[in-house]
C-alpha positions in Angstrom: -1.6 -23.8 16.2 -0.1 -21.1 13.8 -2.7 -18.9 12.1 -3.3 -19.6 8.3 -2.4 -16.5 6.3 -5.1 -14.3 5.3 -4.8 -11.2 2.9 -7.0 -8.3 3.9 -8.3 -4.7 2.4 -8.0 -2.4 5.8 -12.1 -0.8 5.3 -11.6 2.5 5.0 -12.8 4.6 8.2 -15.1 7.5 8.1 -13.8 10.9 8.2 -15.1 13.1 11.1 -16.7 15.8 10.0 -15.2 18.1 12.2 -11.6 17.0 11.3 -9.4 20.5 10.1 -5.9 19.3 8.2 -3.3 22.0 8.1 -4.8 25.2 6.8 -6.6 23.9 4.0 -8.6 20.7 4.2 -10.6 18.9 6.1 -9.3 15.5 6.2 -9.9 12.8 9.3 -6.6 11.6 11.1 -7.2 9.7 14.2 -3.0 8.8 14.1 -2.1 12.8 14.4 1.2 13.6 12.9 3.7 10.5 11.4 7.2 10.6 12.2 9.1 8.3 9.7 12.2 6.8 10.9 14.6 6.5 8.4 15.8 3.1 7.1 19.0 1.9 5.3 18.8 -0.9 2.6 17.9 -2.2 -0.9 14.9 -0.5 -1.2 15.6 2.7 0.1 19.0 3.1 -2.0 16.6 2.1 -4.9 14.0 4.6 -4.4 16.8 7.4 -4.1 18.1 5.9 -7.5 14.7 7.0 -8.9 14.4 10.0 -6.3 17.3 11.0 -8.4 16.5 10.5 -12.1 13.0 11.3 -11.7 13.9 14.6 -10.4 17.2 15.3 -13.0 14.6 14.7 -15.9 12.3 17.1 -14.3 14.5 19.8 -13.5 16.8 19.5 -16.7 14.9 18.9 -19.8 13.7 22.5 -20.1 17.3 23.6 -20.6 17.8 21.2 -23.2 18.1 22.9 -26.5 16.5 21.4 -30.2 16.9 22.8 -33.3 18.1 26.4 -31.6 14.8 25.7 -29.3 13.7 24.6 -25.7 13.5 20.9 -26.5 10.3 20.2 -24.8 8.2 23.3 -24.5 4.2 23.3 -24.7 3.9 26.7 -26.1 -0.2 28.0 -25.1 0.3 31.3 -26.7 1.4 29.9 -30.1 -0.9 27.0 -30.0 2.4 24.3 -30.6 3.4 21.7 -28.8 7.5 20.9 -29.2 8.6 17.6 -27.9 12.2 17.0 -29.4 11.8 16.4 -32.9 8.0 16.7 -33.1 5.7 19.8 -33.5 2.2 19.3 -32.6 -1.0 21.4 -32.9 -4.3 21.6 -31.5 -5.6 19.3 -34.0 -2.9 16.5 -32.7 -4.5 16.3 -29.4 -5.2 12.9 -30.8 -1.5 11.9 -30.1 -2.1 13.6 -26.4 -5.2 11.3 -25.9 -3.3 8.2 -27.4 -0.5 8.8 -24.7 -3.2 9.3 -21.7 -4.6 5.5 -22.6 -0.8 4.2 -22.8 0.1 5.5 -19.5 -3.4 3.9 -18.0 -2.9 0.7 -19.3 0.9 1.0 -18.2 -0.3 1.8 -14.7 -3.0 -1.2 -14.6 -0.1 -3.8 -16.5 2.5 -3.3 -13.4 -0.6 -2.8 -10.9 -1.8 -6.6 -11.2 2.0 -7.7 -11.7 3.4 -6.2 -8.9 1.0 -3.6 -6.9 1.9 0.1 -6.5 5.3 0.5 -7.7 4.0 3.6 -9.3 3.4 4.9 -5.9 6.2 3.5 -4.1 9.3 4.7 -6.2 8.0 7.4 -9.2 4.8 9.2 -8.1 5.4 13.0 -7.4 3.8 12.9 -4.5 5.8 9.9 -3.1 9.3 11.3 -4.4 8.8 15.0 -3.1 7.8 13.6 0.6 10.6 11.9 0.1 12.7 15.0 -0.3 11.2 16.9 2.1 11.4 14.4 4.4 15.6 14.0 4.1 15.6 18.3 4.6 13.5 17.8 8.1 15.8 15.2 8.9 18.6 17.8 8.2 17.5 20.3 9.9 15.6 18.3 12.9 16.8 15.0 13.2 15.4 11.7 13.0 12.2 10.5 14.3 12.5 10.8 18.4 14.7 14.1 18.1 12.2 15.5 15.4 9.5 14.4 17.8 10.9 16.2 20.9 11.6 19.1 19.2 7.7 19.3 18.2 6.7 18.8 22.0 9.7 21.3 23.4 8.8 24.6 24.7 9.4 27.4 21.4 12.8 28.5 22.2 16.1 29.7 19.9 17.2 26.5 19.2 13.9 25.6 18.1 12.9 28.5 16.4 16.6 28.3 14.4 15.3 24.6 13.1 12.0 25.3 11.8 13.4 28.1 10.3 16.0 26.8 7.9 13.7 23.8 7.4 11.4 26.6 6.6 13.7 28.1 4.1 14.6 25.5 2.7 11.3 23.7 1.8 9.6 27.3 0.3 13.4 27.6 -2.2 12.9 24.1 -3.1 8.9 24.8 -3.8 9.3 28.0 -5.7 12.0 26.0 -7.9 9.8 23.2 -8.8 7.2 25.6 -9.8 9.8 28.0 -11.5 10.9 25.0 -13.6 6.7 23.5 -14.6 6.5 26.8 -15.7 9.3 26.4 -17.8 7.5 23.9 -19.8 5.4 26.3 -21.1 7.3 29.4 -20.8 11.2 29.1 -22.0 13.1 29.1 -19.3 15.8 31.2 -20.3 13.1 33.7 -21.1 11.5 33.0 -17.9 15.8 33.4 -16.0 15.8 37.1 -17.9 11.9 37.6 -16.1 13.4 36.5 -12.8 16.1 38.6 -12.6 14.4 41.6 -13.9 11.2 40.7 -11.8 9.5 41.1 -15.0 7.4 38.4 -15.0 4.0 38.4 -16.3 1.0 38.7 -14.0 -0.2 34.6 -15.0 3.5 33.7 -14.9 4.2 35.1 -11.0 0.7 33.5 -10.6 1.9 29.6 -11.7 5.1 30.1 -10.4 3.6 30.4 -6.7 0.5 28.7 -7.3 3.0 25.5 -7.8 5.2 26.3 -5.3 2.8 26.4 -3.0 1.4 22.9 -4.2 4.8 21.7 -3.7 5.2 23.1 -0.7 1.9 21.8 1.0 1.7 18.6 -0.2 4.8 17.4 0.4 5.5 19.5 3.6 2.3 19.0 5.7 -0.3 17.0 3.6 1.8 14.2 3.0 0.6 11.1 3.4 -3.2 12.4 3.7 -2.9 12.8 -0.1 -2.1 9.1 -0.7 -5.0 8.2 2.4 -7.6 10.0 1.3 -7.9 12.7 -2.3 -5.9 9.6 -4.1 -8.1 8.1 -6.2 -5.6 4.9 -7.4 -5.4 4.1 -3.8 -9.6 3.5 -3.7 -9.2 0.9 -7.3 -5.6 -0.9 -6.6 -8.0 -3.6 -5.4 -9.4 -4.0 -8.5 -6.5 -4.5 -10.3 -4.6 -6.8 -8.1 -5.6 -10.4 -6.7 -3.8 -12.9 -4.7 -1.1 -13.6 -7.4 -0.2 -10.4 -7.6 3.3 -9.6 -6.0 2.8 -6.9 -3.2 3.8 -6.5 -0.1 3.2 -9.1 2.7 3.7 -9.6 5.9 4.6 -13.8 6.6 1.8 -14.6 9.1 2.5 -18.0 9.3 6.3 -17.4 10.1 5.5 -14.4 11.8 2.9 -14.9 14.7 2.9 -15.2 17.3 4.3 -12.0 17.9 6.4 -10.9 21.4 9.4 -9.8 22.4 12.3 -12.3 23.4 15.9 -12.0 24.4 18.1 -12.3 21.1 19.5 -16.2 22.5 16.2 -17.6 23.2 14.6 -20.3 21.2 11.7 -18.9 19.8 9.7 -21.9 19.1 10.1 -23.1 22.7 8.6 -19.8 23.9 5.6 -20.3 21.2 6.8 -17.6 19.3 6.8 -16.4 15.6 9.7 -14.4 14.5 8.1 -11.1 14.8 9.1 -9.8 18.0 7.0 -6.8 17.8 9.6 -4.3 17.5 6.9 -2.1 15.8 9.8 -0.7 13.4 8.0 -1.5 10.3 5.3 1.3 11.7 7.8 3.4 12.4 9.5 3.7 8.9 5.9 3.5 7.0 5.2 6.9 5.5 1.4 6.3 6.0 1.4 5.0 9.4 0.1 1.6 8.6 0.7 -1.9 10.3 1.6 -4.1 7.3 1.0 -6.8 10.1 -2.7 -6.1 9.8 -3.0 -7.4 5.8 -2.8 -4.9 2.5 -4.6 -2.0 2.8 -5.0 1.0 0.8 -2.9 3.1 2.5 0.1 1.4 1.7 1.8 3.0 -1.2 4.5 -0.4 -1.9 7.4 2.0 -0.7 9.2 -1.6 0.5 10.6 0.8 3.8 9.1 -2.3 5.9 10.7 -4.5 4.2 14.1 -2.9 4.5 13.8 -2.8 8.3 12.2 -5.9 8.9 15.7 -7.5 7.5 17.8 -5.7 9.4 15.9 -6.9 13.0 16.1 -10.4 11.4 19.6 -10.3 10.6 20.2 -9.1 14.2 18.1 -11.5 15.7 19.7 -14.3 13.5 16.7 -15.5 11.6 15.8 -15.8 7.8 15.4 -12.3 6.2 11.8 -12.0 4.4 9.5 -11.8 7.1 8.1 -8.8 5.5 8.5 -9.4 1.5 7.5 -9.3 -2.3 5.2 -11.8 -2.5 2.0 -12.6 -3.2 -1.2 -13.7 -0.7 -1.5 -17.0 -2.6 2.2 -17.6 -2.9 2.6 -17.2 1.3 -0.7 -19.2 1.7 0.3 -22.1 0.2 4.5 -21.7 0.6 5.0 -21.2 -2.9 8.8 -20.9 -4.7 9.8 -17.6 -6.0 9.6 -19.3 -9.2 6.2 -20.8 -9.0 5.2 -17.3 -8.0 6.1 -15.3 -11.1 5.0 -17.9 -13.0 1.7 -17.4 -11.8 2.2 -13.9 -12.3 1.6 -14.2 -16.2 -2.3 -14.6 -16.0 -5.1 -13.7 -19.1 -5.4 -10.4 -17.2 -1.6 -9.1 -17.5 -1.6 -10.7 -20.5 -4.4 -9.0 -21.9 -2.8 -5.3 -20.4 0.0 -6.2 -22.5 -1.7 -7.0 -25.5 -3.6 -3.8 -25.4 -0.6 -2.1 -24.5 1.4 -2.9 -27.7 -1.4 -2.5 -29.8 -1.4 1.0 -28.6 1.9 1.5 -29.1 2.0 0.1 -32.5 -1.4 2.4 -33.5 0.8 5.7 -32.0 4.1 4.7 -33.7 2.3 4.2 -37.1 0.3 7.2 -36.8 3.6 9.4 -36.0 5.4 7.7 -38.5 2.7 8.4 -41.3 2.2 12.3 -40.7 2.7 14.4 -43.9 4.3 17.0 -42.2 1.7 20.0 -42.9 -2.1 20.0 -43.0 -4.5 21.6 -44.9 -8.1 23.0 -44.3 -10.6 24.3 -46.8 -12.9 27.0 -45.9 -16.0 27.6 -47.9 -16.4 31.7 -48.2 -19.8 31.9 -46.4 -20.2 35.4 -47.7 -20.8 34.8 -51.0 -21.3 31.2 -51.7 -21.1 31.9 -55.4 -21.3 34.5 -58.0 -21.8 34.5 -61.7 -19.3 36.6 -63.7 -19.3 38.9 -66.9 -18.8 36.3 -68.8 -21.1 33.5 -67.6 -18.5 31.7 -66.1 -19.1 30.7 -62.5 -16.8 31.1 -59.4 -16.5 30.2 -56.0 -14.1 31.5 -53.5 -12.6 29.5 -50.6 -9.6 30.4 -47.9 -7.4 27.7 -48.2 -5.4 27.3 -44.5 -2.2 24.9 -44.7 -0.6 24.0 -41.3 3.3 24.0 -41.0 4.1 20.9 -38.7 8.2 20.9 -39.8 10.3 23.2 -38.6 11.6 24.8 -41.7 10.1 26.9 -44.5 7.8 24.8 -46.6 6.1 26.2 -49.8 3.0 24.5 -51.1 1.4 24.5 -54.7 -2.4 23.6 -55.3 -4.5 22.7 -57.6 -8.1 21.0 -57.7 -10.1 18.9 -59.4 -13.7 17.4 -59.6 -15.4 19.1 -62.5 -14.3 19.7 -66.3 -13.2 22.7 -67.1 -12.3 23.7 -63.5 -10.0 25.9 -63.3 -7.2 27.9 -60.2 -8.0 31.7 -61.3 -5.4 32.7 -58.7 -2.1 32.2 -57.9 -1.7 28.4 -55.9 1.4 29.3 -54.2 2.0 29.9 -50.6 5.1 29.6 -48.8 4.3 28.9 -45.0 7.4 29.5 -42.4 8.6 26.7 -40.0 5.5 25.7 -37.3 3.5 28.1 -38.6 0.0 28.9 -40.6 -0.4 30.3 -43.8 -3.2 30.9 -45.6 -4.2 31.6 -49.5 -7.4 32.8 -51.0 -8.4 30.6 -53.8 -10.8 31.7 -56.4 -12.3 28.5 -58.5 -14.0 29.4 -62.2 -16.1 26.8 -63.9 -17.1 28.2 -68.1 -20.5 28.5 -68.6 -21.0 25.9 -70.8 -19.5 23.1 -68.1 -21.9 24.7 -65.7 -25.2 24.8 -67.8 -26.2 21.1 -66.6 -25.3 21.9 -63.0 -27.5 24.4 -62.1 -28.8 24.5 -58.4 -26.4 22.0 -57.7 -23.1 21.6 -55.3 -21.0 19.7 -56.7 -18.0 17.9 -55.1 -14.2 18.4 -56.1 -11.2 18.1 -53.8 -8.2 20.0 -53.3 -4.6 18.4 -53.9 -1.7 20.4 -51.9 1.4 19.4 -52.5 4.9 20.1 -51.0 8.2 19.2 -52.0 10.8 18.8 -49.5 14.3 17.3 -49.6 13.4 16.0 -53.5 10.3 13.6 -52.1 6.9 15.0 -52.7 4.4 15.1 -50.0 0.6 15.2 -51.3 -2.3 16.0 -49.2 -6.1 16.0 -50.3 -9.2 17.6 -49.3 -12.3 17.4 -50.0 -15.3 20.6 -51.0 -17.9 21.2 -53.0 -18.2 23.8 -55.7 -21.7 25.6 -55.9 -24.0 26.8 -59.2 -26.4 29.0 -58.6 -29.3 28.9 -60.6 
């Protein structure tokens, strides 16, 4: 009798405390070091599709130019944040948090449709081990030649490999730093730096501090950072259930497993079609068995799946041993339409609800920015002073934030009390992204002020801007103080 299919979490092992990864962790491996075999196929040429456009949007926005400025630059030192067409300050970090909860609710929406596909084709981590991987098969060969080289004696030929692979892996490192620094730095600014060796002291620091990220986690750490400092490998579980699509291996179809000549009749043998090539170990980037169930190490790369259908085409059996699917779908033989249609459950539904609401809250609140902003600081010196003449005043710093990028100019005026008057100048011109700021001096007569005394009184500020003949208004709220 075939086994029914059952769909597993792999426990996670214990890591042994004396365990030493590669110069800078400690971090258990019982398996020692994977070699993945490289695999042809639909998956593969798909995550090189995104290999590639994660990586040319990553290395070629910076020299984009906006406005006769980097198009996306996060400049620290100026406190502004440019993303195309939109400035942000400090006090937008609202929009920052807002994004934060769009891309979690993202990642949980495709996690319970279809498992890691973050992982699989668009995480860093997955696409520069990817990378890094294709320049040690470059420079070392595949799998058994990369594997020989590593047990050979050290000799020229040796030495000659792991140098260029060297090479090449600390370039590509250093460039991937030199361009997230670019983000915050521009990068033509930072090109000048570089080839005057000018750079400042926290720029030289970034630039290797992320090179050397680069460089170790994709180059030696590898899959130890998707096994064990991953933290979305430790709550997939959570997120997915038996109707979400993942990776799975056809138990039913698949054991028992053992090898058999290509013409025999595997039935008549009491076989499955696995024939327990072991191939889908051999291409898995975290050294799992997908035979063994889902388990947290599997980052939904699809490699097994790839080279599962190219042993079943050669052994002249029905591709999909290893497949998309999900455990309730192989459990009871479900369609690949029944399947997606019990895909749509309340909890995707419910992802995608909050999702759009999101969205709609971030679009609105983009869409409704005035363009500048205004604060209203209180002079804490002198909270209020009675002149020659009886009348009273208050002084306040009025601060007006500049979120377009041309020159704005601003008029105020106030209100809140009769009689209250501007006894300075309410003009202030304010260049492009930038912060002006106006002392205001407020007078109330004496008579207005009589039956106020010992009281603070509220009034608010009106700022106004005109700008491409609409008028932009913004209020603010004080208080104006009478001594007794």
């Amino acid at each position: 009798m075939k086994k029914p299919f059952t769909q597993k979490i792999i426990p996670i092992q214990p890591v042994p405390v004396d365990a030493v990864a590669v110069g800078v962790f400690a971090l258990g491996d019982e398996q020692g070091k994977i070699y993945p075999r490289s695999v042809g196929g639909y998956f593969n040429r798909l995550r090189w599709v995104m290999v590639w456009v994660t990586q040319l949007v990553f290395y070629g926005i910076p020299w984009l130019q906006w406005n006769d400025r980097q198009a996306v630059l996060f400049d620290l030192a100026g406190s502004r944040f440019f993303i195309f067409g939109l400035v942000l300050h400090p006090q937008d970090l609202i929009y920052l948090a807002v994004l934060l909860v769009l891309a979690a609710l993202t990642l949980f929406f495709f996690t319970a449709v279809a498992g890691r596909l973050w992982c699989g084709y668009a995480c860093p981590q997955t696409v520069y081990t990817e990378i890094f991987l294709w320049l040690e098969r470059i420079t070392e060969g595949d799998r058994l030649a990369r594997m020989r080289l590593d047990k050979a004696p050290w000799g020229q030929e040796k030495m000659a490999r792991k140098s260029v692979k060297q090479v090449l892996w600390i370039g590509l490192g250093l460039f991937t730093g030199f361009t997230f620094v670019g983000y915050f730095t521009p990068i033509q600014d930072l090109v000048q730096g570089l080839l005057t060796l000018s750079f400042s002291p926290w720029e030289w620091f970034w630039v290797l501090f992320y090179g050397l990220a680069t460089y170790g986690n994709a180059g030696y750490l590898r899959e130890q950072i998707c096994k064990q400092m991953c933290p979305y490998a430790r709550i997939q579980s959570a997120l997915t259930d038996m109707d979400s699509m993942v990776i799975a291996y056809d138990t039913v179809r698949g054991e028992t497993r053992g090898s058999r000549p290509r013409a025999a009749n595997p039935k008549a043998l009491g076989l499955g079609d696995c024939i327990d090539c072991t191939l889908c170990v051999q291409v898995c980037p975290t050294g799992i068995d997908i035979r063994n169930g889902l388990q947290n190490e599997c980052i939904a790369c699809a490699a097994c799946i790839d080279v599962c259908d190219e042993v079943m085409v050669k052994m002249n059996y029905p591709k999909g041993l290893i497949r998309y699917s999900s455990g309730r779908g192989i459990a009871d033989t479900l369609t690949p339409k029944q399947m997606v249609k019990r895909v749509w459950r309340p909890r995707v539904w419910v992802y995608g609800v909050l999702f759009l609401g999101v969205v709609a809250i971030f679009v609105g609140g983009l869409s409704t920015r005035k363009g500048f902003a205004v604060d209203i600081i209180k002079d804490r010196g002198t909270m209020a002073r009675e002149l020659g003449n009886g009348d009273i005043e208050n002084i306040y710093r009025l601060k007006v934030m500049n979120t377009t990028e041309r020159t704005q100019t601003y008029t105020a005026s106030v209100e809140g009390l009769p009689g209250l008057a501007l006894a300075t100048e309410p003009v202030l011109s304010v260049p492009a992204t930038g912060i002006g700021s106006l002392t205001v001096r407020l007078t109330l007569p004496l008579e207005a002020a009589q039956a106020l005394r010992g009281k603070a009184s509220p009034i608010h500020f009106r700022v106004e801007a005109r700008a491409q003949g609409k008028v932009v208004v913004v209020e603010e709220k004080s208080t104006f103080v009478i001594p007794r």
